[in-house]
C-alpha positions in Angstrom: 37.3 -62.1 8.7 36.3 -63.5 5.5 34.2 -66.5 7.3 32.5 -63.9 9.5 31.4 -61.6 6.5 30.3 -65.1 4.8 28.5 -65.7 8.1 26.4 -62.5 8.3 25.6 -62.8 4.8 24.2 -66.1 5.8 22.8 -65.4 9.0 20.7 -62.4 7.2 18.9 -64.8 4.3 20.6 -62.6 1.6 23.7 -62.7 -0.5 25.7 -60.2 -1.2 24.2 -59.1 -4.4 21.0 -59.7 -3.3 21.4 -56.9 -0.5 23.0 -54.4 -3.0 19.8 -54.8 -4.7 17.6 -54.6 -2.0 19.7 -51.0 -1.2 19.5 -49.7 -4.3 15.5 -50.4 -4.7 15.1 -48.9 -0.9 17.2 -45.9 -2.6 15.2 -45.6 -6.1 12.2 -45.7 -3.5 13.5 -43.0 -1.6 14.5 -40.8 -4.9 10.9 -41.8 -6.6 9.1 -40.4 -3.3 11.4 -37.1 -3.1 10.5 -36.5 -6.9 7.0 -37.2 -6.4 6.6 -34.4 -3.6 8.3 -32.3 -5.8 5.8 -32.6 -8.6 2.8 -32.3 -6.3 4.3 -29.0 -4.9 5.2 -27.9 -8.3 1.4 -29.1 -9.0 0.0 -26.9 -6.1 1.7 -23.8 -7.7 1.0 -23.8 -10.8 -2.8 -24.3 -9.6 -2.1 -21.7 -7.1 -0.8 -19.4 -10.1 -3.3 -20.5 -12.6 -6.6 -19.3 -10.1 -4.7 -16.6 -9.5 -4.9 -15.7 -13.6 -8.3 -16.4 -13.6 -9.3 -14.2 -10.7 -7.2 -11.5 -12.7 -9.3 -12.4 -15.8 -12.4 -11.5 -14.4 -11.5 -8.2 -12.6 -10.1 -7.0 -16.0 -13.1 -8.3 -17.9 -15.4 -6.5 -15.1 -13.3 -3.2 -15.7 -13.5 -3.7 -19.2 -17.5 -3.9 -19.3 -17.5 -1.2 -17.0 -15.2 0.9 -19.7 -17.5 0.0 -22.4 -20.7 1.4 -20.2 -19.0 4.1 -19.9 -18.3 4.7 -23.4 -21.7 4.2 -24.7 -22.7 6.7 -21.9 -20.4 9.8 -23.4 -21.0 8.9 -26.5 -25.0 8.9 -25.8 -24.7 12.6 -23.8 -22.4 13.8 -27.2 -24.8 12.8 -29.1 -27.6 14.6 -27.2 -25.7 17.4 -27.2 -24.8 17.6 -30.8 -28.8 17.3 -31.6 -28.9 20.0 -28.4 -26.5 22.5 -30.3 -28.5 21.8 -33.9 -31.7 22.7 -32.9 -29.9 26.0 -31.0 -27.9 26.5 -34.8 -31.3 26.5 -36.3 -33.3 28.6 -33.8 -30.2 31.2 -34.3 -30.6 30.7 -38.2 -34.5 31.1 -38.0 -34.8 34.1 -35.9 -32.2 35.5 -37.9 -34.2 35.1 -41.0 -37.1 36.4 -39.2 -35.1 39.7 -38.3 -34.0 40.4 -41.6 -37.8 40.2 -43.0 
């Protein structure tokens, strides 16, 4: 038994050792190519994630301009209508002055 594992080590070109080695670099291959898909997917979702952020960015920053336009509308129209109800305050005063003469 001995002579025929000496024989195939032999026949194959390798030793012993040097086949363990070969095994364990086709295995550290195999474990470096397994992590390395798992960092591209793990790339892909944080890209996925990250776009997705930015899309959510924009909407709010597009709701938020929106907001402010708004804003500066009402506060235009209260405005106009606080001049609106000082000229009718004055009118009131004025004719009542003119009454009283």
């Amino acid at each position: 038994m001995a002579q025929l594992h000496k024989t195939v080590e032999l026949g194959s070109g390798l030793h012993f050792s040097q086949d363990n080695t070969v095994q364990e670099l086709m295995l550290t291959k195999d474990n470096m190519k397994n992590e390395l898909r798992n960092k591209e997917e793990l790339i892909l979702a944080l890209q996925e994630s990250k776009q997705a952020a930015e899309d959510r960015t924009i909407r709010l920053e597009t709701d938020l301009t929106k907001i402010k336009e708004e804003q500066t509308d009402l506060i235009s129209k209260f405005e106009a209508k606080k001049e609106e109800h000082l000229r009718e305050e004055r009118k009131v005063k004025n004719f009542e002055i003119s009454d009283a003469k």
